[in-house]
mmCIF file of the N, C-alpha and C atoms, coordinates in Angstrom:
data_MODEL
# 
_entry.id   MODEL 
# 
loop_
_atom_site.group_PDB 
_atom_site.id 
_atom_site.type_symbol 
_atom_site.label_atom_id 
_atom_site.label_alt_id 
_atom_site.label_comp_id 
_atom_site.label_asym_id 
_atom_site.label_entity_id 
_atom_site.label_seq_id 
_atom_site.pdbx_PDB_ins_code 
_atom_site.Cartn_x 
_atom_site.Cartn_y 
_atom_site.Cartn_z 
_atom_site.occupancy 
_atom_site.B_iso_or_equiv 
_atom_site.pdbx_formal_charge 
_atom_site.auth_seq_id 
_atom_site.auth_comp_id 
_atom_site.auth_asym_id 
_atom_site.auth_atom_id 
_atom_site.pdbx_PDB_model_num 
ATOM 1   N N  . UNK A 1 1  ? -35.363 32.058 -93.010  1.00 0.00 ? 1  UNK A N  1 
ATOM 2   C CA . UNK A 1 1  ? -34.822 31.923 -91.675  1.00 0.00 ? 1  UNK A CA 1 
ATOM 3   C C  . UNK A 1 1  ? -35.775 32.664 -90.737  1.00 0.00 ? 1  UNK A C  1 
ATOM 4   N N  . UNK A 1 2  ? -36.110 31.844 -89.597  1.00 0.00 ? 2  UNK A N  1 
ATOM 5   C CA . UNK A 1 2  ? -36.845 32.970 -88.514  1.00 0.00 ? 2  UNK A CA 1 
ATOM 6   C C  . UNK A 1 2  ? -36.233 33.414 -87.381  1.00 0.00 ? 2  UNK A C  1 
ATOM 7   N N  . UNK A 1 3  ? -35.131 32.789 -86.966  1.00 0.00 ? 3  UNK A N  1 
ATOM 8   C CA . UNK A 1 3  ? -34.766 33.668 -86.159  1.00 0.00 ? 3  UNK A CA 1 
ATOM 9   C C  . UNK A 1 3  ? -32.815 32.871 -86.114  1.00 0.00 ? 3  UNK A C  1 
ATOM 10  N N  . UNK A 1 4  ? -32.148 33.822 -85.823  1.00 0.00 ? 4  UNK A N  1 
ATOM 11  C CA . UNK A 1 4  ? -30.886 33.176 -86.553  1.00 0.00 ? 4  UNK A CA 1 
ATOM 12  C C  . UNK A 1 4  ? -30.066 32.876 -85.217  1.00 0.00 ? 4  UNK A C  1 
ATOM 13  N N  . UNK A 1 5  ? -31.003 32.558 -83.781  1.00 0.00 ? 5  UNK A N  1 
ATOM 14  C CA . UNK A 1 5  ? -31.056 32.513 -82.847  1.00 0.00 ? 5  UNK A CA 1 
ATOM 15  C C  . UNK A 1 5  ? -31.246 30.603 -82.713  1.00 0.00 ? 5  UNK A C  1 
ATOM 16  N N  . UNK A 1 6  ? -32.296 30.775 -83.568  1.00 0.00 ? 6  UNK A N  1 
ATOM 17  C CA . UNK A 1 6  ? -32.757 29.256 -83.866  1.00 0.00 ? 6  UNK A CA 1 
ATOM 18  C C  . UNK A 1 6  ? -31.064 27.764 -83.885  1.00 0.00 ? 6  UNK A C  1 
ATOM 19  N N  . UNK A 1 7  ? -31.418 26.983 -83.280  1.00 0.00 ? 7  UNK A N  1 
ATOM 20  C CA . UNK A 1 7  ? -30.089 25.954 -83.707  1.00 0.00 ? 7  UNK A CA 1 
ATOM 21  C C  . UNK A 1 7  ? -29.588 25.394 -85.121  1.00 0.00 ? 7  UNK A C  1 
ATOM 22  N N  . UNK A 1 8  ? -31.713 25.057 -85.927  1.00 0.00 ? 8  UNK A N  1 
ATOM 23  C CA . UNK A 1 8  ? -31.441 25.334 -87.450  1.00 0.00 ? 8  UNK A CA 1 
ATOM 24  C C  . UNK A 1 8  ? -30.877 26.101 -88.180  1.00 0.00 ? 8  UNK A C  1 
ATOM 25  N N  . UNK A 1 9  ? -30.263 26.966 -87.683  1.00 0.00 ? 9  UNK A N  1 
ATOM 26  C CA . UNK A 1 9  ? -30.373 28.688 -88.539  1.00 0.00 ? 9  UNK A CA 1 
ATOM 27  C C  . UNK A 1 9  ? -29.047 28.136 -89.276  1.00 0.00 ? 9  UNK A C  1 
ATOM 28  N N  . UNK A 1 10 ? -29.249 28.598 -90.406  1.00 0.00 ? 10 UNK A N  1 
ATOM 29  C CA . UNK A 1 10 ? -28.061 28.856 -91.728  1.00 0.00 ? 10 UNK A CA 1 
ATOM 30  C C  . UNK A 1 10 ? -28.229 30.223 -92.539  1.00 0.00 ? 10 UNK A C  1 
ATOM 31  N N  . UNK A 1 11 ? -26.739 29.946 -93.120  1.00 0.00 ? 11 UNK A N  1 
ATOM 32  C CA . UNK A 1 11 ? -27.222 30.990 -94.124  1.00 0.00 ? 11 UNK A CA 1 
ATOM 33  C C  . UNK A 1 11 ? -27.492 30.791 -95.268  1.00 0.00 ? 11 UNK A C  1 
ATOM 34  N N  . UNK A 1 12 ? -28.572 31.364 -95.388  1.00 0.00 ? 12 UNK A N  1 
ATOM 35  C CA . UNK A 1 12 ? -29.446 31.626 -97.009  1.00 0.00 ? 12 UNK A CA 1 
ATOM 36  C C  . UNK A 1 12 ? -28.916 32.527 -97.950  1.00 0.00 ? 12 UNK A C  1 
ATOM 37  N N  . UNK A 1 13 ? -29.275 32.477 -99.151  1.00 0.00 ? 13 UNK A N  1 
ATOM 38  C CA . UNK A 1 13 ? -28.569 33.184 -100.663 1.00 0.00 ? 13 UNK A CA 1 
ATOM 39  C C  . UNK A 1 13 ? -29.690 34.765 -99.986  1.00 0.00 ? 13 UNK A C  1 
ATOM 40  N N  . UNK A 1 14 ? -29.531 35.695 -99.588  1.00 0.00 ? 14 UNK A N  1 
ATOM 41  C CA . UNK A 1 14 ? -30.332 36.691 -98.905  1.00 0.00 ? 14 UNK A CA 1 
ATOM 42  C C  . UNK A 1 14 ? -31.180 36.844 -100.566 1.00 0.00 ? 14 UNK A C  1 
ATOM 43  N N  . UNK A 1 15 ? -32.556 38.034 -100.370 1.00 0.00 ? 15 UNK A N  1 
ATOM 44  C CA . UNK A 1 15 ? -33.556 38.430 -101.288 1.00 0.00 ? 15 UNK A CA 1 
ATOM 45  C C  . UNK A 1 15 ? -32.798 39.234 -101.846 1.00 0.00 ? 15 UNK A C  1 
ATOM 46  N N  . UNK A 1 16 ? -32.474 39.950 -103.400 1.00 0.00 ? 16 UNK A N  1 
ATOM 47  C CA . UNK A 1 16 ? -31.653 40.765 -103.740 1.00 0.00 ? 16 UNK A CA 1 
ATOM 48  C C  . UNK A 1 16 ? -32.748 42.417 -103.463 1.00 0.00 ? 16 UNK A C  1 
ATOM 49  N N  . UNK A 1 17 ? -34.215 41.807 -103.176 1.00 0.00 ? 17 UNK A N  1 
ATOM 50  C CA . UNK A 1 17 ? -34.785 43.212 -102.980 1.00 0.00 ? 17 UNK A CA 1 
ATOM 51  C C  . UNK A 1 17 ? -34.852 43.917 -101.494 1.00 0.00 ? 17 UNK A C  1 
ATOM 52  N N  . UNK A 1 18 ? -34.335 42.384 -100.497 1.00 0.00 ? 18 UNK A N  1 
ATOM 53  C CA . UNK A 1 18 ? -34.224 43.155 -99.269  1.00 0.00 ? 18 UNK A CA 1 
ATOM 54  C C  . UNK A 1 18 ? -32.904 43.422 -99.170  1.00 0.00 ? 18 UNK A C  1 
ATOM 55  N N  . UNK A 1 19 ? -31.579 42.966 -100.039 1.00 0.00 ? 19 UNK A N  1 
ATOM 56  C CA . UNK A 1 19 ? -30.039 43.467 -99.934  1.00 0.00 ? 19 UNK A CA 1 
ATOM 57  C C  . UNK A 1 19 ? -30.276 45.387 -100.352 1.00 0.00 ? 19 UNK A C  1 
ATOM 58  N N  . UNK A 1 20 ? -30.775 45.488 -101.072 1.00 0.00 ? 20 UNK A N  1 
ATOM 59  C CA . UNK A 1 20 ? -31.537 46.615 -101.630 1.00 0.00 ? 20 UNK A CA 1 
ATOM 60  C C  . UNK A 1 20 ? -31.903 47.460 -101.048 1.00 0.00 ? 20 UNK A C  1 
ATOM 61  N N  . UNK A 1 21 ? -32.991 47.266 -100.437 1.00 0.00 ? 21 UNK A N  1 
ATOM 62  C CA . UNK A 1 21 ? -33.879 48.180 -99.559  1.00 0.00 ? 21 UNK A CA 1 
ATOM 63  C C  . UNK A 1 21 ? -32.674 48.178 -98.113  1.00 0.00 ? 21 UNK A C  1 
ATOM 64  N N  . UNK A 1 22 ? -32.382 46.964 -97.442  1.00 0.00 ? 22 UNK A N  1 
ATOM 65  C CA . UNK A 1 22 ? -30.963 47.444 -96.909  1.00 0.00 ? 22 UNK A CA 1 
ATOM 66  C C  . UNK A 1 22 ? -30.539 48.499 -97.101  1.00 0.00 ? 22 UNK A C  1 
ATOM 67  N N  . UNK A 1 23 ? -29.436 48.367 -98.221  1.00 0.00 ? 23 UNK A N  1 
ATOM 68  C CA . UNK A 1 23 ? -28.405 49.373 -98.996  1.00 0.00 ? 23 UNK A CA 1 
ATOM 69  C C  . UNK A 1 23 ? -29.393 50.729 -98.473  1.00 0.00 ? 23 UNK A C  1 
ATOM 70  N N  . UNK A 1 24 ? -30.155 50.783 -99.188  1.00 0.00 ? 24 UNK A N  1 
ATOM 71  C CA . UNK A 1 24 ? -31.676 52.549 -98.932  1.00 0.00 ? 24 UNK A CA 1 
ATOM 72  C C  . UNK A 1 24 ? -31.423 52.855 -97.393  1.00 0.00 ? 24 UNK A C  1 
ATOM 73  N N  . UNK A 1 25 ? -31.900 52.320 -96.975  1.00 0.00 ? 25 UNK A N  1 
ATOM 74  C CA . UNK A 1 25 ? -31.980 52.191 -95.280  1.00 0.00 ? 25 UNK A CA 1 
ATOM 75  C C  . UNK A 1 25 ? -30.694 52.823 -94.916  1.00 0.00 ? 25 UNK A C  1 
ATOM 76  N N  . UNK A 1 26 ? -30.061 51.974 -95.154  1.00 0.00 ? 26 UNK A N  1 
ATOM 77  C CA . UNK A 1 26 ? -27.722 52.195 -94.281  1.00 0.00 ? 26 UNK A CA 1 
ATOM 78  C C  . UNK A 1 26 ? -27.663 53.985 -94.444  1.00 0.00 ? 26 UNK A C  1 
ATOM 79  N N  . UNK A 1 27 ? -28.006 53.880 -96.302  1.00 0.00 ? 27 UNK A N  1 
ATOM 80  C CA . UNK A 1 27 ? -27.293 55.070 -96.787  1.00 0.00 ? 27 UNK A CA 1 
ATOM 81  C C  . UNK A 1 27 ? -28.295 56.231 -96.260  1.00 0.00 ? 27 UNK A C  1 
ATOM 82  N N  . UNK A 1 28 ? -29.604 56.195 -96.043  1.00 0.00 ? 28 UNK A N  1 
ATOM 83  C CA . UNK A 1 28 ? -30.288 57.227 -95.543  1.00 0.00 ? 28 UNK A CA 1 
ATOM 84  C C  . UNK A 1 28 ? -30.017 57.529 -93.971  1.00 0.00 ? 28 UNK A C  1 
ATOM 85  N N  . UNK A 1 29 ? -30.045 56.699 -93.344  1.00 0.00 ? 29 UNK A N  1 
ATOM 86  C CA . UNK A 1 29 ? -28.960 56.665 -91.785  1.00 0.00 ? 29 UNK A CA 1 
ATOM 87  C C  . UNK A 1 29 ? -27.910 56.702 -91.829  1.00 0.00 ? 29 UNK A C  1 
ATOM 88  N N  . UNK A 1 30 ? -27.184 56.888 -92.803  1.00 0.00 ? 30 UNK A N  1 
ATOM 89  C CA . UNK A 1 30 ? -25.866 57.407 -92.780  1.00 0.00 ? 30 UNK A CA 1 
ATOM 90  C C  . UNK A 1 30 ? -24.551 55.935 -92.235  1.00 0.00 ? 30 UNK A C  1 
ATOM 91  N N  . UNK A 1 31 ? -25.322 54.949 -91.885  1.00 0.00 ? 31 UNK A N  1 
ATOM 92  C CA . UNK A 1 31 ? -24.379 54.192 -91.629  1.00 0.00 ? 31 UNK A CA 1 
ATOM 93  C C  . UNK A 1 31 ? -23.446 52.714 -92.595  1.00 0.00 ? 31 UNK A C  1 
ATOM 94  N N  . UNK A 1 32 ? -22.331 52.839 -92.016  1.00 0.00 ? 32 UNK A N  1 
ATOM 95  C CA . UNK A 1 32 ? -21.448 51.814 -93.014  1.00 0.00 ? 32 UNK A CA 1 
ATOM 96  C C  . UNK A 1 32 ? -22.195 50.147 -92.556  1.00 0.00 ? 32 UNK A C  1 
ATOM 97  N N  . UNK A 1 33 ? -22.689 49.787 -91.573  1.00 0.00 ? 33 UNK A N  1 
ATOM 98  C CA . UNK A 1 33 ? -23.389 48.523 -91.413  1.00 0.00 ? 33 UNK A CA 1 
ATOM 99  C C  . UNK A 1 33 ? -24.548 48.424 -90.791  1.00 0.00 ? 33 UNK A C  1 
ATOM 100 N N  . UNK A 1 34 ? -25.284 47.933 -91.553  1.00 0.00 ? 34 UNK A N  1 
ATOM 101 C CA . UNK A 1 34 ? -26.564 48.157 -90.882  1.00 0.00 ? 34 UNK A CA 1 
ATOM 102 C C  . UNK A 1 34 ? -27.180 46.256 -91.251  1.00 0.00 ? 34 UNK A C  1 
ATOM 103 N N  . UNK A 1 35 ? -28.398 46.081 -90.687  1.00 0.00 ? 35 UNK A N  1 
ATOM 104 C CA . UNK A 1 35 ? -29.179 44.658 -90.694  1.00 0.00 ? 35 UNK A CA 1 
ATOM 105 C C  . UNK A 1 35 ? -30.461 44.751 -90.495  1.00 0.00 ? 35 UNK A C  1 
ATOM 106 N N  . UNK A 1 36 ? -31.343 44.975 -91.397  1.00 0.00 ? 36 UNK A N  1 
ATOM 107 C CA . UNK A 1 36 ? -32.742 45.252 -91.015  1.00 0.00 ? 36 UNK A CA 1 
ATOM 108 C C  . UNK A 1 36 ? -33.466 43.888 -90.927  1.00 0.00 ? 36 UNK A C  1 
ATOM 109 N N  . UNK A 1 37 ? -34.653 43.649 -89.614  1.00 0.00 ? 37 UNK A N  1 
ATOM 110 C CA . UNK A 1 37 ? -35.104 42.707 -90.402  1.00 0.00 ? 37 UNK A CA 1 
ATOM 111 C C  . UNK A 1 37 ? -36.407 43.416 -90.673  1.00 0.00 ? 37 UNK A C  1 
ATOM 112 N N  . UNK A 1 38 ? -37.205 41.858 -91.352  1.00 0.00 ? 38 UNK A N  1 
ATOM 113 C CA . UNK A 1 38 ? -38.181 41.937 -92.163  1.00 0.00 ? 38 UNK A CA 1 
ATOM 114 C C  . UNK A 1 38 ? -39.008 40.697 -91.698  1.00 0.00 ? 38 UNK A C  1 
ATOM 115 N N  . UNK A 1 39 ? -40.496 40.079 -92.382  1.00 0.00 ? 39 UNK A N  1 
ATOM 116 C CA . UNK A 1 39 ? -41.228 39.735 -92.433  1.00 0.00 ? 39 UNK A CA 1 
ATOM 117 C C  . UNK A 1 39 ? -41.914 40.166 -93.366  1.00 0.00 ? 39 UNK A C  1 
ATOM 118 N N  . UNK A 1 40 ? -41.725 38.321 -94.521  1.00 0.00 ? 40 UNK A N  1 
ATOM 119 C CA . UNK A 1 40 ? -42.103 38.327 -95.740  1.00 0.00 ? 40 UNK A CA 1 
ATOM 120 C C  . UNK A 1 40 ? -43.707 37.612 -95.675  1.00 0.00 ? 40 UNK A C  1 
ATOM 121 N N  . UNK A 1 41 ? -44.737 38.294 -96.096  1.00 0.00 ? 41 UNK A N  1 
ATOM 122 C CA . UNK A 1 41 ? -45.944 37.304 -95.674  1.00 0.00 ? 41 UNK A CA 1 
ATOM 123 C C  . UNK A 1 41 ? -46.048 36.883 -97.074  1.00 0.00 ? 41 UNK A C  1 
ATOM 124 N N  . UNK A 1 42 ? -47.349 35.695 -96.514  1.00 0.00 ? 42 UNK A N  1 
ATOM 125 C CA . UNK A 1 42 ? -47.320 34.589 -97.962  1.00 0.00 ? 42 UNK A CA 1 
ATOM 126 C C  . UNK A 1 42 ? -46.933 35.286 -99.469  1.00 0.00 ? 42 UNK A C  1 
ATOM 127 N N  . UNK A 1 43 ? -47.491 36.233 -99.489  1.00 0.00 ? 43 UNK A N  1 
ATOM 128 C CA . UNK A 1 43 ? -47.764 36.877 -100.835 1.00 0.00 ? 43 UNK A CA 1 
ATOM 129 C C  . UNK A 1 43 ? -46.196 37.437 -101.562 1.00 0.00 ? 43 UNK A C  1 
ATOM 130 N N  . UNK A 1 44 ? -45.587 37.448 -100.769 1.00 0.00 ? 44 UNK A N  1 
ATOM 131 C CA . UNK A 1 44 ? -44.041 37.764 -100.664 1.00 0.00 ? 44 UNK A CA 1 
ATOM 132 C C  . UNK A 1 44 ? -43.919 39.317 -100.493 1.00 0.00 ? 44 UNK A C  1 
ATOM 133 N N  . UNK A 1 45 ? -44.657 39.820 -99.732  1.00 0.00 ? 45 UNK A N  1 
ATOM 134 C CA . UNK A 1 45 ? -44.301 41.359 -99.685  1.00 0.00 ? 45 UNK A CA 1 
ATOM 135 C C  . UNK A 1 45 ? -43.577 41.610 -98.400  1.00 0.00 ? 45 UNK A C  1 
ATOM 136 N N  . UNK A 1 46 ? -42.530 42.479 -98.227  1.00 0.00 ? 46 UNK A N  1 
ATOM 137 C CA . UNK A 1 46 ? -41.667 42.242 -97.644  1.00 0.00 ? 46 UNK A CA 1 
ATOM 138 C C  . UNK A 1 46 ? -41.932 43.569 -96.463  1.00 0.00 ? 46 UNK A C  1 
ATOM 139 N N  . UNK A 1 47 ? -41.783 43.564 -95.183  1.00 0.00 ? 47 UNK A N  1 
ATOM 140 C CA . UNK A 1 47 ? -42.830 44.732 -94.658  1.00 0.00 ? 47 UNK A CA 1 
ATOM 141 C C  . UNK A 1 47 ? -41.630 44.753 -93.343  1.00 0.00 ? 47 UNK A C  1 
ATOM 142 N N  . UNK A 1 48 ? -40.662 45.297 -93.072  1.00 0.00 ? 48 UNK A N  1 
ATOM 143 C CA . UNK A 1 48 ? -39.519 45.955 -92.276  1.00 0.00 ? 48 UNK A CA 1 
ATOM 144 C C  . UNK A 1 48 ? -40.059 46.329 -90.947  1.00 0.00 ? 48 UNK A C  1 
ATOM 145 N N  . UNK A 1 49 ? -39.305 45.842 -90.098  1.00 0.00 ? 49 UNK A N  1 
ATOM 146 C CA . UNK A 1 49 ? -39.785 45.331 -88.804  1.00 0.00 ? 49 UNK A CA 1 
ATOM 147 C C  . UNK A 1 49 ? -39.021 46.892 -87.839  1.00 0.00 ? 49 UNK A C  1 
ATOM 148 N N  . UNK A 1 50 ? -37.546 46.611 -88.432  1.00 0.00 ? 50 UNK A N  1 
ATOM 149 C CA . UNK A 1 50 ? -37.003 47.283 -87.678  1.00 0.00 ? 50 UNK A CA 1 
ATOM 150 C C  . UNK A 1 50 ? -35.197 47.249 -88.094  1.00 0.00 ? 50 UNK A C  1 
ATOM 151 N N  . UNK A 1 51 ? -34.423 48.594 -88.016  1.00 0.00 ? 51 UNK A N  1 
ATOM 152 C CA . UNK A 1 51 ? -32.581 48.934 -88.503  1.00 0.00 ? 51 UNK A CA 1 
ATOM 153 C C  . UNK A 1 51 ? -32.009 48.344 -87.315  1.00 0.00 ? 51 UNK A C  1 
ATOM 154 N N  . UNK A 1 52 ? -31.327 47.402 -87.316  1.00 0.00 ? 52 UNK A N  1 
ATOM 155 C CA . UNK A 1 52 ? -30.495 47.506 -86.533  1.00 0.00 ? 52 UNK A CA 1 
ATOM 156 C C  . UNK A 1 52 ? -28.690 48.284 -86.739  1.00 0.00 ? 52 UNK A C  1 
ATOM 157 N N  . UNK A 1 53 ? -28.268 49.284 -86.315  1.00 0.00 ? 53 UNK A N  1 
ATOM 158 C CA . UNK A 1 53 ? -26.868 49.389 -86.716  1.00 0.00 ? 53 UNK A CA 1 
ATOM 159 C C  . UNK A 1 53 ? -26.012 49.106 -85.946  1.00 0.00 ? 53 UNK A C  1 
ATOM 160 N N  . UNK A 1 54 ? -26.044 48.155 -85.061  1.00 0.00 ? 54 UNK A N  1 
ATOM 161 C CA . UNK A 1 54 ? -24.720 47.222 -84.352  1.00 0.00 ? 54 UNK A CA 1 
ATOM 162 C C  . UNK A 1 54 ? -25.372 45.812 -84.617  1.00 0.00 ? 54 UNK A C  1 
ATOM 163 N N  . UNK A 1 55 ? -25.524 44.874 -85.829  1.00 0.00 ? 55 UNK A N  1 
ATOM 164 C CA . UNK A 1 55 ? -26.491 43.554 -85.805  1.00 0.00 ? 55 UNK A CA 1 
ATOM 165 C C  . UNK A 1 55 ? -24.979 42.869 -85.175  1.00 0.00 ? 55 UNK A C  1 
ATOM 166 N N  . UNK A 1 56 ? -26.225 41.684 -84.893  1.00 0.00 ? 56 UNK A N  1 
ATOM 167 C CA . UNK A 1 56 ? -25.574 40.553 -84.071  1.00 0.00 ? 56 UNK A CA 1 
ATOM 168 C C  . UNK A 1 56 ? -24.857 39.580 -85.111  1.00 0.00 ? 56 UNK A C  1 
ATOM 169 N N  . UNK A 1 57 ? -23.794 40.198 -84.732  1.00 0.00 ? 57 UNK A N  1 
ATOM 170 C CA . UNK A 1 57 ? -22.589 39.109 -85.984  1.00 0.00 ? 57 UNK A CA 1 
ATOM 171 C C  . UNK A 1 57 ? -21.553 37.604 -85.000  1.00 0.00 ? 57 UNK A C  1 
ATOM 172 N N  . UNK A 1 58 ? -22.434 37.544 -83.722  1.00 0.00 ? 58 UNK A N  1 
ATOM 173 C CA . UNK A 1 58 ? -21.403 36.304 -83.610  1.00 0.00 ? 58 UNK A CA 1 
ATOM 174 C C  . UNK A 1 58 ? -22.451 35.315 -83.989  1.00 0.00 ? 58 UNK A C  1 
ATOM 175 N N  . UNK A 1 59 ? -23.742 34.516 -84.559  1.00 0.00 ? 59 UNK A N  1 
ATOM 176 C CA . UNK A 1 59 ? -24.738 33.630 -84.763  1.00 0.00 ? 59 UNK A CA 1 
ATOM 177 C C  . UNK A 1 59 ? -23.744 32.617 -85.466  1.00 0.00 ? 59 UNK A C  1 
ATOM 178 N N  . UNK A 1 60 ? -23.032 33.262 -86.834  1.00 0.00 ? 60 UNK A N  1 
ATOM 179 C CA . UNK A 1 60 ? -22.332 32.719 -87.566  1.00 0.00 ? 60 UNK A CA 1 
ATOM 180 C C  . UNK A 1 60 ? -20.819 33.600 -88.157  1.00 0.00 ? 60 UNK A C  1 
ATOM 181 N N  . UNK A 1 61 ? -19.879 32.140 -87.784  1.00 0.00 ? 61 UNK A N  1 
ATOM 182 C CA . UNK A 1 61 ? -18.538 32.405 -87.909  1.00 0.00 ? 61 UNK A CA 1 
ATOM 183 C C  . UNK A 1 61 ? -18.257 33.337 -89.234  1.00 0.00 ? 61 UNK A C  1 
ATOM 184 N N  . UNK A 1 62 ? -18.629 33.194 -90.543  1.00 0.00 ? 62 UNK A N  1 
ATOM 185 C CA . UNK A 1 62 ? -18.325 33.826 -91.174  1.00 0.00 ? 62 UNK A CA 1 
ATOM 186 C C  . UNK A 1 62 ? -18.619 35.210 -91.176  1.00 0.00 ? 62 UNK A C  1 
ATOM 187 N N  . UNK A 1 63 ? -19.790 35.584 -91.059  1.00 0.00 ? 63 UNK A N  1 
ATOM 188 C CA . UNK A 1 63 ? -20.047 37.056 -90.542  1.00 0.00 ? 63 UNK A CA 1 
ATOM 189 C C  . UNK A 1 63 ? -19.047 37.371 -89.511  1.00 0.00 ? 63 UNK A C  1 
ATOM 190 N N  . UNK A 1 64 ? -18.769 37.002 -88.387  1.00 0.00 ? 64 UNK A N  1 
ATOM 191 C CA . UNK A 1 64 ? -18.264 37.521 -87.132  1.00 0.00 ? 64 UNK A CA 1 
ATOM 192 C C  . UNK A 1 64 ? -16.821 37.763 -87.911  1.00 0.00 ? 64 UNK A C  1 
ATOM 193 N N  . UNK A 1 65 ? -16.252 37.149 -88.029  1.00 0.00 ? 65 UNK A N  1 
ATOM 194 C CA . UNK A 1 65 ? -14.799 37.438 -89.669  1.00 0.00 ? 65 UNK A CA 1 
ATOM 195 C C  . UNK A 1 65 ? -14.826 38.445 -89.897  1.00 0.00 ? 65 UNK A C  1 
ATOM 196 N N  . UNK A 1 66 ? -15.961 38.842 -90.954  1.00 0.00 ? 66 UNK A N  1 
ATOM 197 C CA . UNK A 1 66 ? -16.354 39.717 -92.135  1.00 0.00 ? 66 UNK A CA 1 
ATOM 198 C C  . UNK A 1 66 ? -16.016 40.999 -90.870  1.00 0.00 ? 66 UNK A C  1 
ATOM 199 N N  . UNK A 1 67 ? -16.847 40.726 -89.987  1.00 0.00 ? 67 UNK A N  1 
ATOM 200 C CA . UNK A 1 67 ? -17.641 42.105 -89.186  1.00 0.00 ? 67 UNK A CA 1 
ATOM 201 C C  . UNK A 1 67 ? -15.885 42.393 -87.947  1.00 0.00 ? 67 UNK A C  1 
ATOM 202 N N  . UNK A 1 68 ? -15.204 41.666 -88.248  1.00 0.00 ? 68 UNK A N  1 
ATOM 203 C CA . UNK A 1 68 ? -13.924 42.262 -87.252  1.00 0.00 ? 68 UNK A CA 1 
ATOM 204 C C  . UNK A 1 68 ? -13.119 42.944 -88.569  1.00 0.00 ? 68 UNK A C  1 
ATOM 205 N N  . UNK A 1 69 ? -12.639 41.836 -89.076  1.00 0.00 ? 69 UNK A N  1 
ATOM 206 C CA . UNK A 1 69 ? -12.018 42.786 -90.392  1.00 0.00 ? 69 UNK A CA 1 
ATOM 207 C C  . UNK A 1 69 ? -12.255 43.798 -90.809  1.00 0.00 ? 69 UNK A C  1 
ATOM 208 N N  . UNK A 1 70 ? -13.863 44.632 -91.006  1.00 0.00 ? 70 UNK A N  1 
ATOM 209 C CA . UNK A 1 70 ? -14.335 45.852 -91.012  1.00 0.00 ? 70 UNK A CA 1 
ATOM 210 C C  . UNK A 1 70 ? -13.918 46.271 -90.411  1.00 0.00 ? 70 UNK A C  1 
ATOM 211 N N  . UNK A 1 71 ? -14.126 46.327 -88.792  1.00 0.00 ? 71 UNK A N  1 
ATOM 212 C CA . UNK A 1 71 ? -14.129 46.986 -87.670  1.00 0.00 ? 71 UNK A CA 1 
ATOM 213 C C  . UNK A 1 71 ? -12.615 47.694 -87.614  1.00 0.00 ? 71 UNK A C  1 
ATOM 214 N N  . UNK A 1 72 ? -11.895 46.551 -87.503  1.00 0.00 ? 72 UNK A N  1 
ATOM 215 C CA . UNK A 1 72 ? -10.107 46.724 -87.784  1.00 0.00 ? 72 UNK A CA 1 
ATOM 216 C C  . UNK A 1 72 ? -9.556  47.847 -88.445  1.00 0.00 ? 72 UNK A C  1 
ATOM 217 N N  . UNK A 1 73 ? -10.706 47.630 -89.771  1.00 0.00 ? 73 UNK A N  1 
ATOM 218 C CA . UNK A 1 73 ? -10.045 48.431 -91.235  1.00 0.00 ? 73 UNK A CA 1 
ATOM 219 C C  . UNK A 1 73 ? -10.485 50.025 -90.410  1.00 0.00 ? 73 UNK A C  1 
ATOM 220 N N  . UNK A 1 74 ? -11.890 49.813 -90.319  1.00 0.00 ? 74 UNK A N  1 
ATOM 221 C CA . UNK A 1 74 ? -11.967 51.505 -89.748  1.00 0.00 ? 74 UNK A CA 1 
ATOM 222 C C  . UNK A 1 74 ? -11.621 51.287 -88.691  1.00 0.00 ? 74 UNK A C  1 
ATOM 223 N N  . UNK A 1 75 ? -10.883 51.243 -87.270  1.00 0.00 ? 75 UNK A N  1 
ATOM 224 C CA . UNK A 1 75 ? -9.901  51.658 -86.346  1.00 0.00 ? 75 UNK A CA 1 
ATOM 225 C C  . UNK A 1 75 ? -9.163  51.917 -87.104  1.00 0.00 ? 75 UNK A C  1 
ATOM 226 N N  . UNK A 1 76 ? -8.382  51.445 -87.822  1.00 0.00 ? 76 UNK A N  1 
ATOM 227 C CA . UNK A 1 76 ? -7.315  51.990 -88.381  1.00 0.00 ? 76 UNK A CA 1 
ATOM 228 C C  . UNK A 1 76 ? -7.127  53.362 -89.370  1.00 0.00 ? 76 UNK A C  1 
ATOM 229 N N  . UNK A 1 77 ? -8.556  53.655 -89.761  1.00 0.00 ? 77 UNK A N  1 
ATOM 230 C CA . UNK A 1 77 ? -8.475  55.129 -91.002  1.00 0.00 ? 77 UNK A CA 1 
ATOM 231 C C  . UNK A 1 77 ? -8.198  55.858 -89.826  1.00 0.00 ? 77 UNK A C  1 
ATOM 232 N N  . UNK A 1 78 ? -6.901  57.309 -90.110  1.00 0.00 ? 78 UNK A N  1 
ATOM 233 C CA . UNK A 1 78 ? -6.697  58.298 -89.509  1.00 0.00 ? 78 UNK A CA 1 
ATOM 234 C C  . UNK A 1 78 ? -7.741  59.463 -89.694  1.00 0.00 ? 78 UNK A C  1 
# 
């Protein structure tokens, strides 16, 4: 995907080494959601652009779901 901005844009089965390096990223910033992107060049090495920790979850309906239901769950922890 290049930009999920694009009208093509779907969602893809994500890289399990950038779900990964994700996960590294969140937990070293301390945060519960995070969305990094990346830029994979030919060779497939995967080289991190930049964290986002508020990503843009309305592109696609199912995320935007996922990402209120979170939101909900923590408003609600006392």
């Amino acid at each position: 995907m290049k930009s999920i901005h694009h009208p093509t844009a779907e969602i893809i089965k994500p890289d399990p080494r950038l779900v990964r390096d994700t996960q590294r990223v969140a937990q070293a910033f301390g945060l519960e959601i995070a969305a990094n992107d990346y830029i994979v060049s030919p060779d497939g090495q995967p080289h991190l652009l930049e964290v986002n920790h508020i990503p843009n979850v309305t592109r696609f309906p199912e995320i935007w779901n996922a990402y209120a239901q979170f939101v909900l769950q923590w408003l609600a922890v006392d």
